[in-house]
Kinemage of the C-alpha trace (Angstrom):
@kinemage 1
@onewidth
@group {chain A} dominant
@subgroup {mainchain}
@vectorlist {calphas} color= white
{ca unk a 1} P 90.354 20.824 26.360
{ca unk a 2} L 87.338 19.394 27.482
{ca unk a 3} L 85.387 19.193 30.918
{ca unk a 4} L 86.622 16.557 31.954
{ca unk a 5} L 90.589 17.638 31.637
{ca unk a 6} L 89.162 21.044 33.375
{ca unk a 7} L 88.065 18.824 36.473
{ca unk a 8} L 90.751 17.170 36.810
{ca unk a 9} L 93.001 20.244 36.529
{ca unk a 10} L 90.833 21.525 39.346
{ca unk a 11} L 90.949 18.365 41.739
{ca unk a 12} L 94.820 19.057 41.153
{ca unk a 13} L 94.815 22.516 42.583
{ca unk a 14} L 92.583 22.027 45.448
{ca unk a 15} L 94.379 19.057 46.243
{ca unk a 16} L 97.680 21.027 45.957
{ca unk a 17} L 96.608 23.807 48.197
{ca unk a 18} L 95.597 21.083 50.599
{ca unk a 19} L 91.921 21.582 50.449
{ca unk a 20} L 91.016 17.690 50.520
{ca unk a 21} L 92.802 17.171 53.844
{ca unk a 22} L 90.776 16.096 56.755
{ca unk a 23} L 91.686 18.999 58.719
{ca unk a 24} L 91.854 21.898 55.982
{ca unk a 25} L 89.942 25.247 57.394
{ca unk a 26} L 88.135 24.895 53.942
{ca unk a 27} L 86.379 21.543 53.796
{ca unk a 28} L 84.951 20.941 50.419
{ca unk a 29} L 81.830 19.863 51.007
{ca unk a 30} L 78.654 20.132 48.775
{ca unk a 31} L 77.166 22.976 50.973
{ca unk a 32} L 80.491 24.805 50.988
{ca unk a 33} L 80.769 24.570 47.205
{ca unk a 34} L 77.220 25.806 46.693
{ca unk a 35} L 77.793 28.458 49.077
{ca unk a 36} L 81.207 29.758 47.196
{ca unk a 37} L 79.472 29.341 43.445
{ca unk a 38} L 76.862 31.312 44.835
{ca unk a 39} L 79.298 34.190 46.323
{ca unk a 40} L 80.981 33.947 43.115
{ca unk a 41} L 78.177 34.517 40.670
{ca unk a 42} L 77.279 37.410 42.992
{ca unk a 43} L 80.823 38.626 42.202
{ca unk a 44} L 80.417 38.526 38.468
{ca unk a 45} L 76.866 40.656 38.663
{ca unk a 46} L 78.774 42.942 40.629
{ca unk a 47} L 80.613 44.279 37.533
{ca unk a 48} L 77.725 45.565 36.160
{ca unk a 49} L 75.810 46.800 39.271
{ca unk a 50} L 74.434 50.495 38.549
{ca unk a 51} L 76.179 49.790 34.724
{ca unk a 52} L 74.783 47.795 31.122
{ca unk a 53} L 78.507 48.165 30.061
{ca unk a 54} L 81.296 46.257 30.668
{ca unk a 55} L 84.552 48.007 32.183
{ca unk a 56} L 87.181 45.638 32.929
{ca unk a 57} L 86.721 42.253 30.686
{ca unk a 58} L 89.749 40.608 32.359
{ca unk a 59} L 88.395 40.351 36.000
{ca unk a 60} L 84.781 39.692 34.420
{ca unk a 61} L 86.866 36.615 32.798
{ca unk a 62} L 88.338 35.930 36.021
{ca unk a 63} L 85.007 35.407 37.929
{ca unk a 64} L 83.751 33.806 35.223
{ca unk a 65} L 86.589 31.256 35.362
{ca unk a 66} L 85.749 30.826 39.535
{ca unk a 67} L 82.048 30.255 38.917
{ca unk a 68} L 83.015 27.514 35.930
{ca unk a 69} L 85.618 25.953 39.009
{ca unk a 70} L 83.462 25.921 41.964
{ca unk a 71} L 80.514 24.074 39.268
{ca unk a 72} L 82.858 21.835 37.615
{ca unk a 73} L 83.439 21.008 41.661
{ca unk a 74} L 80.590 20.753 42.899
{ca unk a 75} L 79.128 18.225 39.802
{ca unk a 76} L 82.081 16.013 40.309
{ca unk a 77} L 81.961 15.492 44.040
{ca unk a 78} L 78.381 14.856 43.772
{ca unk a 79} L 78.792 12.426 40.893
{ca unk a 80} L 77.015 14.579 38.331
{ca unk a 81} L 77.945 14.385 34.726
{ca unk a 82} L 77.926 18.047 34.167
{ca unk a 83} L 78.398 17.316 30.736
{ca unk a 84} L 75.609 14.513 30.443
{ca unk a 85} L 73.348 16.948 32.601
{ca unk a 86} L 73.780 20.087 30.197
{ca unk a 87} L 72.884 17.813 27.163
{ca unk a 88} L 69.834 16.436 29.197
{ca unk a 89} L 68.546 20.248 30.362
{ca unk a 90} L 68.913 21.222 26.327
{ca unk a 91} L 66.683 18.989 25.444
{ca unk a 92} L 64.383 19.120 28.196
{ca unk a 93} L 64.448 23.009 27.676
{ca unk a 94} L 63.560 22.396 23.591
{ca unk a 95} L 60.474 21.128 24.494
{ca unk a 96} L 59.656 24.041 26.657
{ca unk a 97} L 57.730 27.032 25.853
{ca unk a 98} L 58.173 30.407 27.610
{ca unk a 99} L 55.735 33.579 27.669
{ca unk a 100} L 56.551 36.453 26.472
């Protein structure tokens, strides 16, 4: 599977649960999505607040998987070719040098 097939098996779950209607309680907009990936990355640091170890790997996975939806999301209503914008940030980032 590849992003692409993972976006569109995203657009057809929000659009199941109704989420792209006009008059959802959950509009979809880029704010909104930026808002809920943040919330969401929050949630995975949360498993290891006061903790370096990992206790439950399965809801770890879990808000892993909601941070990967809300981005995959948020890149395709915006018209971002997450893929085409990962391979362009690699090779931007090569060429960078960090201190140590």
């Amino acid at each position: 599977m590849d992003i692409a097939e993972l976006t569109r098996l995203m657009h057809d779950f929000v659009q199941a649960k109704g989420w792209y209607d006009a008059d959802t309680p959950h509009p979809q907009t880029p704010r909104n999505l930026a808002a809920s990936l943040c919330i969401e990355a929050a949630e995975v640091l949360e498993h290891f607040q006061w903790r370096d170890d990992l206790v439950d790997q399965q809801a770890l996975a879990g808000e892993l998987a909601d941070v990967l939806l809300y981005l995959l999301q948020l890149a395709s209503i915006t018209g971002i070719d997450l893929e085409q914008a990962v391979l362009n940030k690699l090779r931007v980032n090569y060429g960078r040098s960090w201190g140590r």
